[in-house]
C-alpha positions as CSV (number, residue, x, y, z in Angstrom):
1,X,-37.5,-13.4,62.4
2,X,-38.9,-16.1,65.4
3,X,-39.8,-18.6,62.6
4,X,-39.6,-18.9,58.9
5,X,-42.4,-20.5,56.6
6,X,-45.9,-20.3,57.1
7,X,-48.8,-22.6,58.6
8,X,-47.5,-26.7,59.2
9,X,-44.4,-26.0,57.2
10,X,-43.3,-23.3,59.7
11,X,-40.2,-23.4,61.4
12,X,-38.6,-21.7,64.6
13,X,-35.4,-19.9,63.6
14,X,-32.0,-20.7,65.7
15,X,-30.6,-18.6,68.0
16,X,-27.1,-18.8,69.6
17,X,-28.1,-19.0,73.1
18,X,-29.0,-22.6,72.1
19,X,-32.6,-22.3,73.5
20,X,-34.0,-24.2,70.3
21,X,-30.9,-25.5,69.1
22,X,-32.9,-29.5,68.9
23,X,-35.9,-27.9,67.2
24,X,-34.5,-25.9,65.0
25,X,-31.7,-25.5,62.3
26,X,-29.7,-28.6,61.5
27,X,-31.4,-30.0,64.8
28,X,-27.6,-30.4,66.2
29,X,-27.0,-28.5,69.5
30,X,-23.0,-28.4,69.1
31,X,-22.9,-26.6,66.0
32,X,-23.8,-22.5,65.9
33,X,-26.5,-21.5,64.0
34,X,-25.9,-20.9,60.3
35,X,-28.4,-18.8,57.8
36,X,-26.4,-18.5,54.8
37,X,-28.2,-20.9,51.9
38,X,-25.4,-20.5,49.4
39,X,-22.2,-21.7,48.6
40,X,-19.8,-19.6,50.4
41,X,-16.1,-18.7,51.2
42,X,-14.4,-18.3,54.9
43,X,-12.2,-16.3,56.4
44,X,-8.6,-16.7,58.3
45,X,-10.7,-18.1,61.1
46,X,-12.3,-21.1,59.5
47,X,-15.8,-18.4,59.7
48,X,-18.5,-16.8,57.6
49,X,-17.3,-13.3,55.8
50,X,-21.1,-12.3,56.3
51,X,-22.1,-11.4,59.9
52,X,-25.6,-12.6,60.9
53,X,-28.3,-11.7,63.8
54,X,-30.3,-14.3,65.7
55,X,-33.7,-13.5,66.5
56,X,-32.5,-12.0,69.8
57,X,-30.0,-9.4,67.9
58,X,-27.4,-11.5,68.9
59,X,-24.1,-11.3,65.5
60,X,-22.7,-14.1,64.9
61,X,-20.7,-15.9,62.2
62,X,-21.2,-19.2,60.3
63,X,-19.0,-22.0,61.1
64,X,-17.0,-22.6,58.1
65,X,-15.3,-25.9,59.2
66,X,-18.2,-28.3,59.1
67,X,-18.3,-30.2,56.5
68,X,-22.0,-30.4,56.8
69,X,-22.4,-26.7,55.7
70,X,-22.7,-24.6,52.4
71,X,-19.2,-23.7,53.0
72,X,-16.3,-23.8,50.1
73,X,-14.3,-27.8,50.1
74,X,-11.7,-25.7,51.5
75,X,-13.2,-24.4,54.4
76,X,-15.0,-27.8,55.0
77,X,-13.0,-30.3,57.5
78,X,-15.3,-31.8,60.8
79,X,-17.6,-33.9,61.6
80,X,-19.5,-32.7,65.3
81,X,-19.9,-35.4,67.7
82,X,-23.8,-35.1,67.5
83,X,-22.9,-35.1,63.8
84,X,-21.5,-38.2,63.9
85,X,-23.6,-40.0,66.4
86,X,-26.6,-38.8,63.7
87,X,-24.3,-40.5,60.7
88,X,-23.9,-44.0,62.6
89,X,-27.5,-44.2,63.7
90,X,-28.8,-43.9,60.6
91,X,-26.7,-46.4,59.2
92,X,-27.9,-49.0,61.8
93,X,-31.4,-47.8,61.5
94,X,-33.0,-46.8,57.9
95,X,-29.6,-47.9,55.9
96,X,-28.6,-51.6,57.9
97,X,-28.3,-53.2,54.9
98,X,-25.2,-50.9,53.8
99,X,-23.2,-53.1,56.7
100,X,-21.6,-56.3,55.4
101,X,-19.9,-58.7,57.8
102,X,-16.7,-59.6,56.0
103,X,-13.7,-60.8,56.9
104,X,-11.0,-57.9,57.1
105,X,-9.4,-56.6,54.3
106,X,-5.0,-56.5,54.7
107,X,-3.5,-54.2,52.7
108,X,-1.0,-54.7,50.2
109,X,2.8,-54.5,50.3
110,X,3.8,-51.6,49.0
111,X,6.7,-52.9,47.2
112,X,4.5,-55.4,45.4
113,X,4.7,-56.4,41.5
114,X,2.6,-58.4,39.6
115,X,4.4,-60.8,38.1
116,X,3.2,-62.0,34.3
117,X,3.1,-65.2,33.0
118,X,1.8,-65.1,30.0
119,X,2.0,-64.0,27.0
120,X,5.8,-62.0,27.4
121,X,8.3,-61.8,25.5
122,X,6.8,-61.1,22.3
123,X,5.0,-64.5,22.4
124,X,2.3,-64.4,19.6
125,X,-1.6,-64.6,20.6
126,X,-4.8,-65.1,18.5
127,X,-5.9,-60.9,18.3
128,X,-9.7,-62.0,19.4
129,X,-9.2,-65.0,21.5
130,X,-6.5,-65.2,24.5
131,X,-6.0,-64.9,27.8
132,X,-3.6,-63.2,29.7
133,X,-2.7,-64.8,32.8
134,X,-0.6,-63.4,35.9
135,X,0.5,-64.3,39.4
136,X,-1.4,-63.9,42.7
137,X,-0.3,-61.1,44.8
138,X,-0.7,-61.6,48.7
139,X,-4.0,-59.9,50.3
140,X,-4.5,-58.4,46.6
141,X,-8.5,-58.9,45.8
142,X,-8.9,-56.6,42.7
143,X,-6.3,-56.2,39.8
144,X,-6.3,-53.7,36.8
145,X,-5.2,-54.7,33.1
146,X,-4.4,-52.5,30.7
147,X,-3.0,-53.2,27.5
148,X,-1.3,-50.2,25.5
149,X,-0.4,-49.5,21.8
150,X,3.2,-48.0,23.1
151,X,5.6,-48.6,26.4
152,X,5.5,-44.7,27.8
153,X,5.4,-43.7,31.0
154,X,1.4,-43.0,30.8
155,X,1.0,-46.0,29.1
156,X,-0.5,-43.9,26.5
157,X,-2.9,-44.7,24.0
158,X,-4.6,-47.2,25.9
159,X,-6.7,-49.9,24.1
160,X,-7.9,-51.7,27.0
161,X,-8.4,-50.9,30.3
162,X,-10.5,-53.7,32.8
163,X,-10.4,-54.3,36.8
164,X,-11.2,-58.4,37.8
165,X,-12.2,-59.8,41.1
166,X,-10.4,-62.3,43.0
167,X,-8.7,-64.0,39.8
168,X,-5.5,-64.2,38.2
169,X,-6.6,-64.1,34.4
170,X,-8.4,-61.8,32.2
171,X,-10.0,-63.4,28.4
172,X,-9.5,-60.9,25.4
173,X,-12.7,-61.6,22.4
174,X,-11.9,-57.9,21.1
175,X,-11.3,-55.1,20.7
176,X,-7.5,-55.3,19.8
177,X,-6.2,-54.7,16.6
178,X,-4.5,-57.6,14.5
179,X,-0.9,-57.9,13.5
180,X,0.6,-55.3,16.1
181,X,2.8,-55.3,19.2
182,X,1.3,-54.2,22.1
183,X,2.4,-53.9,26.1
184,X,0.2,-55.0,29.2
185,X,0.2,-54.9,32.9
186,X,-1.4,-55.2,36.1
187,X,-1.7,-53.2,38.9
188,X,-2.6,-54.9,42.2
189,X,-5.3,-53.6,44.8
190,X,-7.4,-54.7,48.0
191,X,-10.6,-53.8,49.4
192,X,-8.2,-52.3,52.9
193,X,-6.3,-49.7,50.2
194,X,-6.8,-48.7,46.1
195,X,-3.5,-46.6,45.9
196,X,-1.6,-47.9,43.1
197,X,1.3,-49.5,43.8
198,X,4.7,-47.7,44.6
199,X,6.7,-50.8,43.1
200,X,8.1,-51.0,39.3
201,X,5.7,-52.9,37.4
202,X,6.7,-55.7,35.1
203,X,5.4,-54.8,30.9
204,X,4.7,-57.9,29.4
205,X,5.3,-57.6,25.5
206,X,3.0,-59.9,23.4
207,X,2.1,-59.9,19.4
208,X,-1.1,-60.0,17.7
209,X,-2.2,-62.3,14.9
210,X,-5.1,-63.9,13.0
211,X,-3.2,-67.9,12.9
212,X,-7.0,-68.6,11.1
213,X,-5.9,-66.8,8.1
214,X,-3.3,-67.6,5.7
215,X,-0.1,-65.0,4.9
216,X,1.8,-66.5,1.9
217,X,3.7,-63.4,1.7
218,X,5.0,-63.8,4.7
219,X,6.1,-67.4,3.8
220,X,7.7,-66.1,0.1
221,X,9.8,-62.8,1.4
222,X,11.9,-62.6,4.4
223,X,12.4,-59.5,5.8
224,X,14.7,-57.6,7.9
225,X,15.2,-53.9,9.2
226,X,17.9,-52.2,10.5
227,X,19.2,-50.2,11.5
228,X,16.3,-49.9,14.4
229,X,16.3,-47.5,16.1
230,X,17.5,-45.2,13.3
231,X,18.4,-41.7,13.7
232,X,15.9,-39.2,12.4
233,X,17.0,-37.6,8.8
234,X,18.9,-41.0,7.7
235,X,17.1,-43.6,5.8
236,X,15.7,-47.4,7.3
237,X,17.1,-50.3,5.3
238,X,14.4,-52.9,4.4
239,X,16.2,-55.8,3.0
240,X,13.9,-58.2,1.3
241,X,14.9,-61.5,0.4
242,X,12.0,-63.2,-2.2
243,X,11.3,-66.6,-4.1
244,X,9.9,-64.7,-6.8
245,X,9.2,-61.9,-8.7
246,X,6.0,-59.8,-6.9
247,X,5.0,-56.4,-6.6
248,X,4.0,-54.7,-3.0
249,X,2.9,-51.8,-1.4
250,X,5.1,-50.3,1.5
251,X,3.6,-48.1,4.5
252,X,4.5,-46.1,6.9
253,X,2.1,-45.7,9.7
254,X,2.9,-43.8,13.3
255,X,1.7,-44.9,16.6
256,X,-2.0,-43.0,15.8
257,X,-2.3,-44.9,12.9
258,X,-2.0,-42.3,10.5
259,X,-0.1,-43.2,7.1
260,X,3.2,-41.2,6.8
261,X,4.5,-42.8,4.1
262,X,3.7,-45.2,0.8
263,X,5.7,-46.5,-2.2
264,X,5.0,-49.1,-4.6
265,X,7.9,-51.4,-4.4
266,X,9.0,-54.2,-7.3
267,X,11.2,-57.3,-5.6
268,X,12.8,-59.6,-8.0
269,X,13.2,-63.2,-6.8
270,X,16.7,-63.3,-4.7
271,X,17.6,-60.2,-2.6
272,X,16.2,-56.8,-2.5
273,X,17.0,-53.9,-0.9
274,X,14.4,-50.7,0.1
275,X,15.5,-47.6,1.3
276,X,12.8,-45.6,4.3
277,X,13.6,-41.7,4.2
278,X,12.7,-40.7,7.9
279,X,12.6,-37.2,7.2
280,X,9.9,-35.4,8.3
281,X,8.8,-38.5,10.9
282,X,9.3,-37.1,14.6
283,X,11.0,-39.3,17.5
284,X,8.8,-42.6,18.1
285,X,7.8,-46.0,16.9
286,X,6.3,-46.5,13.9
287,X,4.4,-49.8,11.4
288,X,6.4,-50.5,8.5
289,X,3.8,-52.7,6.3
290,X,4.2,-54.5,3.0
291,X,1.4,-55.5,1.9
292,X,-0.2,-56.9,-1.7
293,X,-2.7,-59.7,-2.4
294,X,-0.9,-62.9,-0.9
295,X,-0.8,-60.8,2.5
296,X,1.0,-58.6,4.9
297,X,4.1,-58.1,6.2
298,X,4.8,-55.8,9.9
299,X,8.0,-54.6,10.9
300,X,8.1,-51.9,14.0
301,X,10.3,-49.2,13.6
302,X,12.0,-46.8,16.3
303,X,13.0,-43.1,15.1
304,X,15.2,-41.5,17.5
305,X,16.5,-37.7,17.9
């Protein structure tokens, strides 16, 4: 047809002689005309399966390369000059106040790591009220923390996970669990580039605790395990040296914090020695916990193949 829609909200329909190509269609005059209203797929040529007619008779195919089409993402690649000259307009028109004059963003060496400063190395923090603090990075604007139950390669189950602005240091209030060892690190970013970094990024290692809360038991049994790791099948040794006579419960609990294991266990004053069967537990790190009414003791155990 000439025109599509009736009475004011009629429209001339294009044609491929570009007669009415600025008052009609997309209202661009270097793109072709295109009728198809629905998602659709191109062929080895970038055009439309479905051949069309202009007004005049004229076939013709779609354009499947504009990205300003109903064609497929993959068919989907150009801007047009008019196109763009539309796109920029706009924004210096109807949408100026999307423009911010800043200074340029530089992007980040690639080959940069974030170096931690605190806590590492196992240093113990209060579980609801710390902060971890790192070093600058050059040109880097925006950093990302995370902070993860286990060291894996997708630092994998995450417990926290928040991106600052133009600082160094990140306060914890909660949300982490108490009397665990967990990993953290940052990646570095800038406004000029988010790709994560290519370079090996430092883990810091830190403990949690509640120092608000008193743990006799820890202060009336001393306790060591070995070996660690220990080979799947052969038992843990929890040697258990007490000022007096108590009784305890001893859990096993894996990374998901499912219990695996519990014993009642009776420690005479002087040394005592407990015995962990690991069969059954897969590969991976696991809670050993003794715990009664004084309080509660953690030990971190590695199961290996």
């Amino acid at each position: 047809p000439e025109t599509i829609g009736n009475g004011p909200w009629a429209s001339e329909v294009e044609k491929t002689d570009f007669s009415n190509c600025y008052n009609s269609g997309d209202y661009f005059c270097d793109t072709r005309p295109d009728y198809l209203n629905y998602r659709w797929n191109c062929d080895g040529n970038g055009e439309s399966i479905v051949t069309q007619h202009d007004p005049n008779g004229v076939p013709f195919k779609s354009d499947g390369k504009l990205i300003m089409g109903y064609s497929s993402d993959a068919c989907g690649a150009v801007f047009t000059e008019e196109q763009i000259a539309a796109m920029r307009s706009n924004l210096h028109t109807e949408h100026a106040s999307y423009l911010q004059v800043t200074e340029p963003a530089l992007p980040i060496d690639p080959e940069a790591s974030v170096h931690l400063t605190f806590p590492v190395d196992s240093q113990a923090v209060q579980y609801n009220d710390f902060t971890l603090h790192w070093d600058p990075v050059p040109n880097a604007t925006f950093y990302t923390v995370d902070v993860s139950l286990i060291n894996n390669s997708s630092f994998q189950p995450r417990l926290l996970t928040k991106t600052v602005y133009n600082a160094t240091s990140l306060m914890v209030s909660g949300g982490l669990p108490n009397n665990r060892t967990l990993f953290w690190r940052v990646r570095p970013y800038s406004e000029w580039d988010l790709c994560k970094s290519t370079a090996p990024q430092q883990i810091g290692i830190f403990k949690t605790k509640d120092f608000s809360a008193t743990n006799d038991l820890e202060a009336s049994v001393y306790a060591e395990l070995s070996p660690n790791p220990v080979n799947a099948g052969y038992p843990a040794q929890l040697s258990l040296t007490a000022d007096d006579n108590l009784e305890a419960v001893l859990t096993v609990i894996d990374a998901a914090g499912r219990k695996c294991q519990e014993q009642q266990v009776r420690l005479s004053f002087g040394e005592n020695l407990v015995e962990i069967p690991t069969d059954g537990l897969q590969s991976g790190l696991y809670i050993i916990s003794l715990q009664n009414e004084k309080g509660t003791i953690l030990k971190r155990l590695a199961v290996a193949q």
